[in-house]
BANUTI-23103 format. One line per 5 residues: their letters; for each residue x, y, z of N, C-alpha, C. Coordinates in nm, 2 decimals. Atoms other than C-alpha are relative to their C-alpha. Layout:
! BANUTI-23103
A> X:Y:Z:X:Y:Z:X:Y:Z; ...
This chain:
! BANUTI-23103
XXXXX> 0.08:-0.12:0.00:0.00:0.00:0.00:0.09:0.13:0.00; -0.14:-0.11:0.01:0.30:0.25:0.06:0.05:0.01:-0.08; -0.09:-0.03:0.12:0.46:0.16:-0.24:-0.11:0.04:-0.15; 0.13:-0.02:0.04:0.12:0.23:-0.42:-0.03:0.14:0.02; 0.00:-0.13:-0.04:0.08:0.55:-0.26:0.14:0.04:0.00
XXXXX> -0.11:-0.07:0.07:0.44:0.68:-0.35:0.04:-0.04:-0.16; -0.03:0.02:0.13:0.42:0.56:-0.68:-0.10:0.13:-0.04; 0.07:-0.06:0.02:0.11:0.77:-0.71:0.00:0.13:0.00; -0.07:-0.14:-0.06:0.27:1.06:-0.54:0.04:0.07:-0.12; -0.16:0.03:0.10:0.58:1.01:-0.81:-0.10:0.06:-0.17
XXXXX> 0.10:-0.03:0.14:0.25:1.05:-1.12:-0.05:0.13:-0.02; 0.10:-0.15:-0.07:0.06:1.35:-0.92:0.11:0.15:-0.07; -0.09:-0.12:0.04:0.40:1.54:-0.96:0.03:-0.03:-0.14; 0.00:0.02:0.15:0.47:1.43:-1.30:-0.04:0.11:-0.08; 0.12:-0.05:0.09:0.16:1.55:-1.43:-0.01:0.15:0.07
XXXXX> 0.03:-0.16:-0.02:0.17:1.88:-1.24:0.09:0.07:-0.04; -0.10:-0.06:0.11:0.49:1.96:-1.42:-0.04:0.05:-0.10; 0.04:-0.02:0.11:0.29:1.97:-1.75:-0.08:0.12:-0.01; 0.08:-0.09:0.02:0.03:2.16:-1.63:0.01:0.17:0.01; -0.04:-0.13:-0.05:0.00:2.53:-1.63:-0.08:0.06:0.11
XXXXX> 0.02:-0.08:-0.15:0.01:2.75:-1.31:-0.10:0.01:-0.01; 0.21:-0.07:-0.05:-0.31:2.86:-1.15:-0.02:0.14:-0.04; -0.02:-0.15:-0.03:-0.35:3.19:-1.25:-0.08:0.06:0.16; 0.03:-0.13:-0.10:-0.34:3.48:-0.99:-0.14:0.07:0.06; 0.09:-0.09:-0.05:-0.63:3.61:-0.80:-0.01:0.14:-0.07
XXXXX> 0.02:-0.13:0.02:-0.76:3.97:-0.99:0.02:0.10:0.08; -0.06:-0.11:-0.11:-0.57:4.26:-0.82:-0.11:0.12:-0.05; 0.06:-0.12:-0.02:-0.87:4.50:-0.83:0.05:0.12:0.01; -0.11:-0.09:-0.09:-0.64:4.77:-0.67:0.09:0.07:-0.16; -0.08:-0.05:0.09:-0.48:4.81:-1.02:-0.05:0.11:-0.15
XXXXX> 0.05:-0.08:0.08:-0.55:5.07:-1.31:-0.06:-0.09:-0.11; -0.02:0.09:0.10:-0.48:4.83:-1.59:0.01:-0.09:0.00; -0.04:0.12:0.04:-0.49:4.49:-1.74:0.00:-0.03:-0.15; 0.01:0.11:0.09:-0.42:4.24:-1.99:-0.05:-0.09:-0.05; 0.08:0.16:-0.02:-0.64:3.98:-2.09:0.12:-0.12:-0.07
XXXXX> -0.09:0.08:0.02:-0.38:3.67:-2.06:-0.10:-0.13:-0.05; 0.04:0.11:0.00:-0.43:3.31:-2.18:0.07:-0.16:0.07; -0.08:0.14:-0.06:-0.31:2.98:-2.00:-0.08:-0.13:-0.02; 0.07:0.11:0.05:-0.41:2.69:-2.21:-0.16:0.05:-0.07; 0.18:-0.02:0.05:-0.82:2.74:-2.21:-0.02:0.08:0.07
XXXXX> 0.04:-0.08:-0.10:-0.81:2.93:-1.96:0.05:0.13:0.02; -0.04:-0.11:0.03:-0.80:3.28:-1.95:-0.05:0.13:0.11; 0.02:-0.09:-0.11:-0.77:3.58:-1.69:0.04:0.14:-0.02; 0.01:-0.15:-0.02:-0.72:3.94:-1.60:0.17:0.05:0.03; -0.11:-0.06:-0.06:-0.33:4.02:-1.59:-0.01:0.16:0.07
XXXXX> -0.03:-0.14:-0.02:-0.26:4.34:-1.37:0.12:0.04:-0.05; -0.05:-0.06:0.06:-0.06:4.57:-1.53:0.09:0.09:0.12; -0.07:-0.12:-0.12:0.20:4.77:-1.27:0.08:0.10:-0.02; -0.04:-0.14:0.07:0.36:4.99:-1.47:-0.04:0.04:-0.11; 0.05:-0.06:0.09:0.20:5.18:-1.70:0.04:0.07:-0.09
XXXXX> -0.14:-0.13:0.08:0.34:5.40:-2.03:-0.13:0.09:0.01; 0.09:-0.14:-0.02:0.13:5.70:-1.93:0.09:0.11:-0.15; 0.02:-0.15:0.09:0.03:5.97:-2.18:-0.07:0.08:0.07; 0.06:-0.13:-0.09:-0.04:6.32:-2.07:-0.10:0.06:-0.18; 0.10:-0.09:0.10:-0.34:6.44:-2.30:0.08:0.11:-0.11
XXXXX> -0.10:-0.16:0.11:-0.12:6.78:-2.41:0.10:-0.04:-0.04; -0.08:0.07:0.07:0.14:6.54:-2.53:-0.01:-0.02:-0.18; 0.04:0.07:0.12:-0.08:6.48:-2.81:-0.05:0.11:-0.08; -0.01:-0.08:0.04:-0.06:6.74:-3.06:-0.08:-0.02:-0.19; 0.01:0.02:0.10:-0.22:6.83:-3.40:-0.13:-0.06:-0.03
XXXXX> 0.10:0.09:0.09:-0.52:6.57:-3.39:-0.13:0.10:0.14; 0.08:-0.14:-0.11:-0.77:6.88:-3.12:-0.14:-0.04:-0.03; 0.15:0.02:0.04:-1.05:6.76:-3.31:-0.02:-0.15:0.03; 0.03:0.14:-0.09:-1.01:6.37:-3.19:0.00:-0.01:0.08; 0.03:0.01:-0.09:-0.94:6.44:-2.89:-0.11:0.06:0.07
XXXXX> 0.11:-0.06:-0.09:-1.22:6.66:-2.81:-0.10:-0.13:-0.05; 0.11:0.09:0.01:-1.45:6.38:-2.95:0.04:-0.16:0.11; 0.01:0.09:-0.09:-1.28:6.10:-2.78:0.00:0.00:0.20; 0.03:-0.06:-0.15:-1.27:6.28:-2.44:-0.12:0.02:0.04; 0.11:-0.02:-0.04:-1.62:6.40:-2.44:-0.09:-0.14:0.03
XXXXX> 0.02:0.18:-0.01:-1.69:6.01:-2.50:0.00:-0.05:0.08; -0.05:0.07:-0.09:-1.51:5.90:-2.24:-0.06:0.04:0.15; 0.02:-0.10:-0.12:-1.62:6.18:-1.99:-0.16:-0.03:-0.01; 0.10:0.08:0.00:-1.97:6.07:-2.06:-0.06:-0.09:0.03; -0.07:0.13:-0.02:-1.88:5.72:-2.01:-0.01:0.01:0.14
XXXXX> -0.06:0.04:-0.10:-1.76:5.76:-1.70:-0.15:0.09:0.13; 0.11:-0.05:-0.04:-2.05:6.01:-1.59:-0.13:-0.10:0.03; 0.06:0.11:0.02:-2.28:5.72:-1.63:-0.10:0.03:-0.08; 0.05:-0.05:0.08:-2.44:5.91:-1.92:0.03:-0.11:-0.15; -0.04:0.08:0.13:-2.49:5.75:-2.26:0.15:0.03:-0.12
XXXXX> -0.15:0.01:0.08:-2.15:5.67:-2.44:-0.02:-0.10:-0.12; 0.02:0.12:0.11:-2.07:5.50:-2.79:0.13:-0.06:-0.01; -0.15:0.11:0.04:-1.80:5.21:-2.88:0.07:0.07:-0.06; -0.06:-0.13:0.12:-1.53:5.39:-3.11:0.09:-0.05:-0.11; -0.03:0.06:0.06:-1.37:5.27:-3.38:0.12:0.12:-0.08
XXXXX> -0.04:-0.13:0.07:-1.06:5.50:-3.48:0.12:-0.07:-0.07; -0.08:0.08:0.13:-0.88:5.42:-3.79:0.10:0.16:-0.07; -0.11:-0.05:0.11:-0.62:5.58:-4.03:0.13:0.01:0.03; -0.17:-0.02:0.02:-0.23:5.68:-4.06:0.03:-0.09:0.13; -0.10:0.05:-0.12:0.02:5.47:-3.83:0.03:0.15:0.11
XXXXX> -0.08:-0.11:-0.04:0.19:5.66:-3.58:-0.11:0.15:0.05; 0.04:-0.12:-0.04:-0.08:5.92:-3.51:-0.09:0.04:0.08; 0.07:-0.01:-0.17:-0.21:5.88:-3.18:-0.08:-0.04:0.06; 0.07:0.07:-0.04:-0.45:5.64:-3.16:0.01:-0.06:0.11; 0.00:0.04:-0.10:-0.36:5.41:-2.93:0.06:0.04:0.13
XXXXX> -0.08:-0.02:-0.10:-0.18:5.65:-2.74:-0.11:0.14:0.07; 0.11:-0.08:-0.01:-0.50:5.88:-2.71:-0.06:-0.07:0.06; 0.05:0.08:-0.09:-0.69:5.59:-2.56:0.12:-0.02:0.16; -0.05:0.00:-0.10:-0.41:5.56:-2.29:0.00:0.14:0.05; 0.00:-0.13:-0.07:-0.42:5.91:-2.21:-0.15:0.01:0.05
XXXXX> 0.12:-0.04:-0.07:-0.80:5.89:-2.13:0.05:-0.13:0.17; -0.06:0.06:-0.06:-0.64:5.60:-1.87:0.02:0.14:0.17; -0.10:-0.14:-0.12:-0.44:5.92:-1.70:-0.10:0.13:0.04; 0.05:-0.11:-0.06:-0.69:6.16:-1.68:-0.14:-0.06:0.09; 0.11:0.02:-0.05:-0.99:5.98:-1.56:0.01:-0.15:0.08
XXXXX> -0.06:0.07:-0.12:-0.83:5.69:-1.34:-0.08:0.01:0.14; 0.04:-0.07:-0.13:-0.94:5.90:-1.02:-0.14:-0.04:0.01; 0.09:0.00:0.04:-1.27:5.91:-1.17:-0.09:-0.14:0.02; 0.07:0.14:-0.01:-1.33:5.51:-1.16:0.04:-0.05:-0.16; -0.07:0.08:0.08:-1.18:5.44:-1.51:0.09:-0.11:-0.03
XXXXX> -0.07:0.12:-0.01:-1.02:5.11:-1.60:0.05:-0.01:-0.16; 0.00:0.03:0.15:-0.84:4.99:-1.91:0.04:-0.15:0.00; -0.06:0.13:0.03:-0.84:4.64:-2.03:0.09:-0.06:-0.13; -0.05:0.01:0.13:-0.61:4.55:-2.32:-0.03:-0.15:-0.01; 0.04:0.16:0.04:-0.73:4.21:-2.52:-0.02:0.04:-0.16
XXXXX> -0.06:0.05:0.19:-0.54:4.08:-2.86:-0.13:-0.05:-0.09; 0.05:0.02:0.17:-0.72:4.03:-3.20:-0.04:-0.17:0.03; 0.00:0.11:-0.02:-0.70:3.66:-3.10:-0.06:-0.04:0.06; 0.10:0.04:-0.15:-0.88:3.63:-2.80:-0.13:0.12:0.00; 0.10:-0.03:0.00:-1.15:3.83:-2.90:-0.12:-0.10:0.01
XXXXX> 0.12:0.07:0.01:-1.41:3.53:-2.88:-0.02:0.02:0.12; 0.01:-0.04:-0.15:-1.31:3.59:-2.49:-0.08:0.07:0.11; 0.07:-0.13:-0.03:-1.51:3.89:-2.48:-0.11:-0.02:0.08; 0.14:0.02:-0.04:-1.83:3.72:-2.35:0.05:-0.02:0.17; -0.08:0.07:-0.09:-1.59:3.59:-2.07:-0.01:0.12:0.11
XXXXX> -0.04:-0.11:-0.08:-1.43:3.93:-1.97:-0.14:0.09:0.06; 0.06:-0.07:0.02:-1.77:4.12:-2.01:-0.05:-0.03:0.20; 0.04:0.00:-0.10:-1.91:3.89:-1.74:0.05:-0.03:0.16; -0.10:0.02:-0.09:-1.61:3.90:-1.49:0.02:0.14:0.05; -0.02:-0.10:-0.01:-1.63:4.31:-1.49:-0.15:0.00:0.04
XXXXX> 0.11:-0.09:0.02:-2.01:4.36:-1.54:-0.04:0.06:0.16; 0.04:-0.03:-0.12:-2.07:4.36:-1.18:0.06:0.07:0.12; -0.05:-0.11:-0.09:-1.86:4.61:-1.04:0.02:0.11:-0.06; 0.06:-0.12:-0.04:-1.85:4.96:-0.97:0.12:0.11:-0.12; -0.07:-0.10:0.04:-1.56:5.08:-1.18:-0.05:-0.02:-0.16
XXXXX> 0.04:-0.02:0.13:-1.59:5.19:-1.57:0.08:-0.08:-0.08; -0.09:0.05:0.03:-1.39:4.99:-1.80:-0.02:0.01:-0.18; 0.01:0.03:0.15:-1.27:5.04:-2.14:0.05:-0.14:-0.10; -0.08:0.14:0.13:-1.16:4.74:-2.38:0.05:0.00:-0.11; -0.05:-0.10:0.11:-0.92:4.88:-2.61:0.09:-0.17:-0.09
XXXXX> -0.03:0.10:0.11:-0.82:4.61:-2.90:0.06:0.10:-0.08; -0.10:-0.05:0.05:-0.51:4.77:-3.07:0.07:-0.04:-0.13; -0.02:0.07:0.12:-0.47:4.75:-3.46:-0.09:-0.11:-0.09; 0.13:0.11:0.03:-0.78:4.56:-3.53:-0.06:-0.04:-0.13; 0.06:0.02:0.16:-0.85:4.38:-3.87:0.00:-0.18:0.08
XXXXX> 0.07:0.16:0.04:-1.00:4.05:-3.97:0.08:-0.04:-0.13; -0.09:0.04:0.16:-0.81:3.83:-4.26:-0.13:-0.11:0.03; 0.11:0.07:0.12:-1.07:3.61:-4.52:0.01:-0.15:0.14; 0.05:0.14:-0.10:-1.20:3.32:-4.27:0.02:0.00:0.12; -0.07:-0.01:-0.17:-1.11:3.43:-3.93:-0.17:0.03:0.10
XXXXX> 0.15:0.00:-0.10:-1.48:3.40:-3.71:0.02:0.10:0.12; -0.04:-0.02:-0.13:-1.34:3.57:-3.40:-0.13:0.13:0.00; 0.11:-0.13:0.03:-1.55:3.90:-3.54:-0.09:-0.05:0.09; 0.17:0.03:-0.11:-1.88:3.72:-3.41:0.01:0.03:0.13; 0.08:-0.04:-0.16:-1.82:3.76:-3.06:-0.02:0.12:0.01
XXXXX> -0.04:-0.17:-0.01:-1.71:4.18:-3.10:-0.12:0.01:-0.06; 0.11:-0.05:0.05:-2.01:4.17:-3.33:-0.12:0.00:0.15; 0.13:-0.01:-0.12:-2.27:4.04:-3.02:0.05:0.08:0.09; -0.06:-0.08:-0.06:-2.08:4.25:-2.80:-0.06:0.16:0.02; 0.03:-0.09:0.03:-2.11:4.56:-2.97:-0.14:0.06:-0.05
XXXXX> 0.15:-0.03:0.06:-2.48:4.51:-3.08:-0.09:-0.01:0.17; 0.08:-0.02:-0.10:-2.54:4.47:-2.69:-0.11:-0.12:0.02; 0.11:0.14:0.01:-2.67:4.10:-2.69:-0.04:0.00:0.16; 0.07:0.00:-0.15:-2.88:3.99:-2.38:0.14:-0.07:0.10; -0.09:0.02:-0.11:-2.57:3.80:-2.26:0.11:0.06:0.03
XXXXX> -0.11:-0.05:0.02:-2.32:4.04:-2.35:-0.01:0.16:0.05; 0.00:-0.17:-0.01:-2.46:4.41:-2.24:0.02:0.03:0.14; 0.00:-0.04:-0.17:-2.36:4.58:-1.95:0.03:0.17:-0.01; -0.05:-0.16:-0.01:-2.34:4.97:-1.90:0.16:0.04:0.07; -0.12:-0.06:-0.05:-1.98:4.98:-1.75:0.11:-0.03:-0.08
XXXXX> -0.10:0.07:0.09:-1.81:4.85:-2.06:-0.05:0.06:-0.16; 0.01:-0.07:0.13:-1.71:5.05:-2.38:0.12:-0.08:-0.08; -0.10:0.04:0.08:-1.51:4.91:-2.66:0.03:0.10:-0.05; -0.08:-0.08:0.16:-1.23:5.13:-2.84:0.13:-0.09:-0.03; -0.07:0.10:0.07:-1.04:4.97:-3.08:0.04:0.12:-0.15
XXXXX> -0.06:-0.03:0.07:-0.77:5.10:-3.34:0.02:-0.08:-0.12; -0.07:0.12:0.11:-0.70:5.00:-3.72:0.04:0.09:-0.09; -0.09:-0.09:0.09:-0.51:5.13:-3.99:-0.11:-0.03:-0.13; 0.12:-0.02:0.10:-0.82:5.07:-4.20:-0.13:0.00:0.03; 0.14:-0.03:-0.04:-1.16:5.16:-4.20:-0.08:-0.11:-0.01
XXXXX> 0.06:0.09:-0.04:-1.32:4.87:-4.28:0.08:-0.14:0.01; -0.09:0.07:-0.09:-1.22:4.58:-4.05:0.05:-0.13:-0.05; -0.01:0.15:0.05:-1.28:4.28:-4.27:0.07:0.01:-0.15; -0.02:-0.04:0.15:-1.12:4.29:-4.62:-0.11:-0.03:-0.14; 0.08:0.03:0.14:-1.31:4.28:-4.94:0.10:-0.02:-0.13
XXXXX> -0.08:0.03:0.10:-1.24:4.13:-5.24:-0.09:0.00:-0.16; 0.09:-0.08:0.07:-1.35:4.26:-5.57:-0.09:-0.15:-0.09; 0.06:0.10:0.06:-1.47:3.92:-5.68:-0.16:-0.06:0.07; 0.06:0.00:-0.14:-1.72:3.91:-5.37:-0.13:0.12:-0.07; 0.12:-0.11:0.05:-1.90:4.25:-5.55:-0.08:-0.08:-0.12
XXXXX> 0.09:0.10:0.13:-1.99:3.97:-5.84:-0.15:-0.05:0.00; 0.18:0.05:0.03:-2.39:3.97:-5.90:0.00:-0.15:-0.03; 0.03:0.12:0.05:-2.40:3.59:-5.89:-0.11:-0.10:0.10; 0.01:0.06:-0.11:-2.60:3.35:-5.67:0.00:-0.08:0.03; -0.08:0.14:-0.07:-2.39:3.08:-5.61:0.12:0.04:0.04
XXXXX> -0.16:-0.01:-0.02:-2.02:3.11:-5.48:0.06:-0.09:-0.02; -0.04:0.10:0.02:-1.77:2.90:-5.55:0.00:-0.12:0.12; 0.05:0.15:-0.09:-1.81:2.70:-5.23:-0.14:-0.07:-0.02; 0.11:0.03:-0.02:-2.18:2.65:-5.29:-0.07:0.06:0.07; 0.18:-0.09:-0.10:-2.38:2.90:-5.06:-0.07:0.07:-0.11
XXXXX> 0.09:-0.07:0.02:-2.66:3.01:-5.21:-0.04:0.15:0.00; -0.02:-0.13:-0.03:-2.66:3.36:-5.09:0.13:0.06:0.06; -0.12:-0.02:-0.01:-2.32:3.45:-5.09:0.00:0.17:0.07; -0.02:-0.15:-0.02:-2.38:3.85:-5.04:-0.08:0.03:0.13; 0.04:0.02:-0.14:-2.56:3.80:-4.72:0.11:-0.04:0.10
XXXXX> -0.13:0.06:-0.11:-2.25:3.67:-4.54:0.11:0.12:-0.07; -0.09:-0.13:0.09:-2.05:3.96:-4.77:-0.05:0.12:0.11; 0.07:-0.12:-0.05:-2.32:4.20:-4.57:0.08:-0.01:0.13; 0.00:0.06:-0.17:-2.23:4.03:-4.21:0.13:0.04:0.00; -0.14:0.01:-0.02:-1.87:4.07:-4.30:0.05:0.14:0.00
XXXXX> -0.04:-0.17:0.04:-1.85:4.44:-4.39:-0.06:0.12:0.10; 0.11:-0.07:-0.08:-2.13:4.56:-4.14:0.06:0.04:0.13; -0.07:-0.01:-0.12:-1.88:4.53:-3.87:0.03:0.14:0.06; -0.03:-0.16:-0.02:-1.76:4.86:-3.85:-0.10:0.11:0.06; 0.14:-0.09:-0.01:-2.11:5.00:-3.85:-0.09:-0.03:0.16
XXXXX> 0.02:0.01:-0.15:-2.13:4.85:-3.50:0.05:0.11:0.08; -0.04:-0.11:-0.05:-1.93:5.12:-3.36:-0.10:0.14:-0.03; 0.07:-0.07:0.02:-2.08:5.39:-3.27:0.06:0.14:-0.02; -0.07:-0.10:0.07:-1.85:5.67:-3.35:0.13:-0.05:-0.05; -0.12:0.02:0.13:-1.60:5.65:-3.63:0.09:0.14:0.03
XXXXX> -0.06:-0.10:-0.01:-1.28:5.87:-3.57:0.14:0.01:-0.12; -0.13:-0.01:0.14:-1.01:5.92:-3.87:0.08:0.04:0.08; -0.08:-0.08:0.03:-0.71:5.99:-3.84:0.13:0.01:-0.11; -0.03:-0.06:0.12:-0.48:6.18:-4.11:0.14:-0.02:0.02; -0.17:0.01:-0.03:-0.08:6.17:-4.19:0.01:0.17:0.02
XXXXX> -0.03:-0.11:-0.09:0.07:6.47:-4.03:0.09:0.12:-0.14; -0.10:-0.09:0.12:0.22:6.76:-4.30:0.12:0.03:0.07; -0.16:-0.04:-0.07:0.58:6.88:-4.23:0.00:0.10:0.05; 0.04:-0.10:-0.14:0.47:7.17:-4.02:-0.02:-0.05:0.07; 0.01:0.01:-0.14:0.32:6.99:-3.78:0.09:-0.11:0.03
XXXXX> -0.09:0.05:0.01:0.55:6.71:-3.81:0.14:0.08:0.08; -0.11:-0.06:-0.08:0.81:6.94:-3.71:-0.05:0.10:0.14; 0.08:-0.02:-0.11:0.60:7.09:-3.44:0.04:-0.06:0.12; 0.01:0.09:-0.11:0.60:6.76:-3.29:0.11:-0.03:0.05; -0.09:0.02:-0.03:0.93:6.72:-3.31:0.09:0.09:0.09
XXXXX> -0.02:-0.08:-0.04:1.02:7.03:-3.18:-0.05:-0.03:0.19; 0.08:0.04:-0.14:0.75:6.97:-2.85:0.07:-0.12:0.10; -0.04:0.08:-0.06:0.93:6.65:-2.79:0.15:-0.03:0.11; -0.15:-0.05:-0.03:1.28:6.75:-2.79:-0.03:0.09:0.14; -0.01:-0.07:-0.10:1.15:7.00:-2.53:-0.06:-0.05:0.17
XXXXX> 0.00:0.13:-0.07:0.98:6.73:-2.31:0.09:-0.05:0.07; -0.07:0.11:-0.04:1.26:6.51:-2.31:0.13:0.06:0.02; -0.07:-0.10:-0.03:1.54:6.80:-2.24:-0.01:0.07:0.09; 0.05:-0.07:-0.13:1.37:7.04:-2.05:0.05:0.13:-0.04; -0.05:-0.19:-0.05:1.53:7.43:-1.95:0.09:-0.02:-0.12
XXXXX> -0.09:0.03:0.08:1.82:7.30:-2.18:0.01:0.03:-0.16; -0.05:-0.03:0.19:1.75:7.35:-2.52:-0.18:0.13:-0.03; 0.07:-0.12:0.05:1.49:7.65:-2.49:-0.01:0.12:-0.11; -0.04:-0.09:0.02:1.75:7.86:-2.65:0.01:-0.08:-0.19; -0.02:0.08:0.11:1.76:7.61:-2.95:-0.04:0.07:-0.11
XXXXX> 0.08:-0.02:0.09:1.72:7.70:-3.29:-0.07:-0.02:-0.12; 0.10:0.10:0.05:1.47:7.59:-3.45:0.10:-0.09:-0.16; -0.07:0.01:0.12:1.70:7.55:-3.78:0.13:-0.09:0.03; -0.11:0.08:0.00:1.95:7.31:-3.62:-0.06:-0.15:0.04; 0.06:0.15:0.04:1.73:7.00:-3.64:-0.10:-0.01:-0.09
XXXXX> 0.09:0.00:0.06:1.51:7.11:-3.86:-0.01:-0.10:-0.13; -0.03:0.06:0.12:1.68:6.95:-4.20:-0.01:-0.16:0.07; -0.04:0.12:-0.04:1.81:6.68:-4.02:-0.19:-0.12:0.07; 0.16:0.05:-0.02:1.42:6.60:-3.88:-0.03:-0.06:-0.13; 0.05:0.04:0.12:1.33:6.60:-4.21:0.08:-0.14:-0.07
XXXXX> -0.06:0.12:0.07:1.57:6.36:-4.37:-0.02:-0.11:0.07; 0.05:0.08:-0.09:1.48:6.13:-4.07:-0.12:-0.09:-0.04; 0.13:0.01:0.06:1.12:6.13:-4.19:0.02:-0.06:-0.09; -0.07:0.04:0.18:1.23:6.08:-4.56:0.03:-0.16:-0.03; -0.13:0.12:-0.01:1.47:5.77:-4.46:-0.16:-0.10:0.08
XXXXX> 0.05:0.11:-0.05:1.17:5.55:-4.25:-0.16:0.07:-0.07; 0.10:0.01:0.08:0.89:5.69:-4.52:-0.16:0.04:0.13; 0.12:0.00:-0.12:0.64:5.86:-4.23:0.00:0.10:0.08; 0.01:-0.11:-0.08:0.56:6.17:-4.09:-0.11:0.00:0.11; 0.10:0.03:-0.09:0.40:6.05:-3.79:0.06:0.07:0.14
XXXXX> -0.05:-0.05:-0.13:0.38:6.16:-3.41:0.10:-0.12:0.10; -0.05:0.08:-0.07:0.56:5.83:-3.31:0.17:0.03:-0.07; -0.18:-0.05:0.10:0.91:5.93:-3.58:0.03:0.12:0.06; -0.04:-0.15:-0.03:0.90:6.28:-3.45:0.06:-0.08:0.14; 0.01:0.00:-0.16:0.91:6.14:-3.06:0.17:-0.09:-0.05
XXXXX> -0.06:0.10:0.03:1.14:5.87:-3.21:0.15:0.10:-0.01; -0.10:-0.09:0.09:1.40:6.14:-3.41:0.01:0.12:0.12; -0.04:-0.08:-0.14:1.36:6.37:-3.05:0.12:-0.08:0.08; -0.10:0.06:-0.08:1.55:6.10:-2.87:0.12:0.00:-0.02; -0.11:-0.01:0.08:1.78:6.04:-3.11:0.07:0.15:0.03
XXXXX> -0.01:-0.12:-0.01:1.85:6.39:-3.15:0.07:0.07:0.14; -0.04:0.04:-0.10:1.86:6.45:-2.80:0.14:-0.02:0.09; -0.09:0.12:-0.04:2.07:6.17:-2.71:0.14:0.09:-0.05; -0.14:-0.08:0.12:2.35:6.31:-3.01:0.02:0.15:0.10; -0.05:-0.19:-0.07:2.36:6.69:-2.87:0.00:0.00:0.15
XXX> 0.02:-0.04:-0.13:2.31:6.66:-2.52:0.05:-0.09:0.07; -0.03:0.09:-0.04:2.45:6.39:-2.38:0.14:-0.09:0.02; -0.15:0.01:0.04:2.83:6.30:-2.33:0.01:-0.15:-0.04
């Protein structure tokens, strides 16, 4: 019987080798999370250091942020708020405009959850692991597209349409993409036919489901590539940021070219190259 029960022992540990950890009890107490995965199982990472944006950091886009602030400030009022869907240029403050609503309304009862493209079917999961408490939470999905056969859409679709298992008032989705609509189209798809080559019968009905996505959201936010004024603007604001007293006296005409060629050389006049081309910059002049 001993040798029975330590053989058993000897299997117990084996097999707990393979398995993965327990995840961690939800640190409530924290601003932010992650939605992690472990196996099938899936939880709330806390987040403990945060990359905080300061609102006035964010330059040039006056007309996004007053729409996504008023949003958020709404939101958090417990006034009617819409999902947001903000698309265009790389680099120009999308996702860093959703973290700055993070930094100002924190205090407030704001929360932010970050959850990947991949684990969006999750969403039913997280919805009802939040619904029932007191703080606000956004669900920011960063870079957000669908490739030709990927299902995951459906749950963000029930989600965002506010299904009976999925609605709750303390949960807004914003989500970023470098295109406006989320699913791709393909010009063979606009073909008046009604059969498809797999055999569905109504092919343009599932064409509708696939495109309509977007129109779930309830406010649509653009954003634009940056001209080389403001481009240099930003570059300018950053350098002073990340320097300080020190280069007040600067003139404007001794990074200006060199900005520029920077831009030129990685194809992108965005607010993330300028921040990028400050350090650099920076770093070179100021720094032994």
């Amino acid at each position: 019987m001993k040798e029975l029960y330590q053989l058993a022992k000897r299997v117990l540990k084996q097999v707990s080798a393979w398995l993965p950890p327990v995840p961690s009890e939800t640190d409530w107490n924290v601003l932010a999370y992650k939605w992690r995965k472990q196996g099938s199982q899936g939880y709330l990472q806390s987040i403990k250091n945060i990359s905080e944006i300061d609102l006035n950091d964010l330059h040039h886009i006056e007309r996004q942020k007053t729409i996504i602030d008023n949003n958020t400030k709404q939101f958090i009022e417990g006034k009617p708020a819409n999902n947001v869907l903000m698309t265009g240029a790389r680099g120009t403050g999308k996702s860093s405009l959703v973290r700055s609503m993070l930094g100002k309304y924190s205090d407030n009862g704001l929360r932010l959850i970050e959850i990947d493209k991949s684990d969006l079917s999750d969403l039913p999961i997280i919805v009802d692991i939040v619904s029932g408490r007191s703080e606000k939470y956004i669900l920011f999905c960063d870079d957000l597209s669908f490739e030709n056969g990927e299902v995951s859409y459906k749950a963000l679709k029930s989600v965002l349409d506010g299904s009976i298992s999925a609605k709750s008032d303390n949960i807004l989705i914003y989500a970023t993409s470098n295109r406006r609509h989320l699913i791709p189209e393909y010009f063979y798809e606009n073909l008046q036919s009604s059969k498809d080559h797999d055999g569905e019968i109504h092919p343009g009905e599932t064409i509708e489901e696939k495109t309509s996505l977007s129109e779930r959201f309830g406010l649509w936010v653009s954003f634009h590539p940056f001209n080389q004024d403001f481009y240099l603007d930003i570059v300018k604001h950053w350098i002073n940021e990340i320097q300080g007293d020190s280069v007040k006296n600067i003139d404007f005409m001794d990074f200006r070219n060199e900005a520029i060629q920077w831009a030129i050389e990685r194809g992108s006049r965005s607010g993330r190259i300028a921040q990028q081309f400050a350090r650099y910059w920076v770093s070179k002049n100021f720094t032994s």
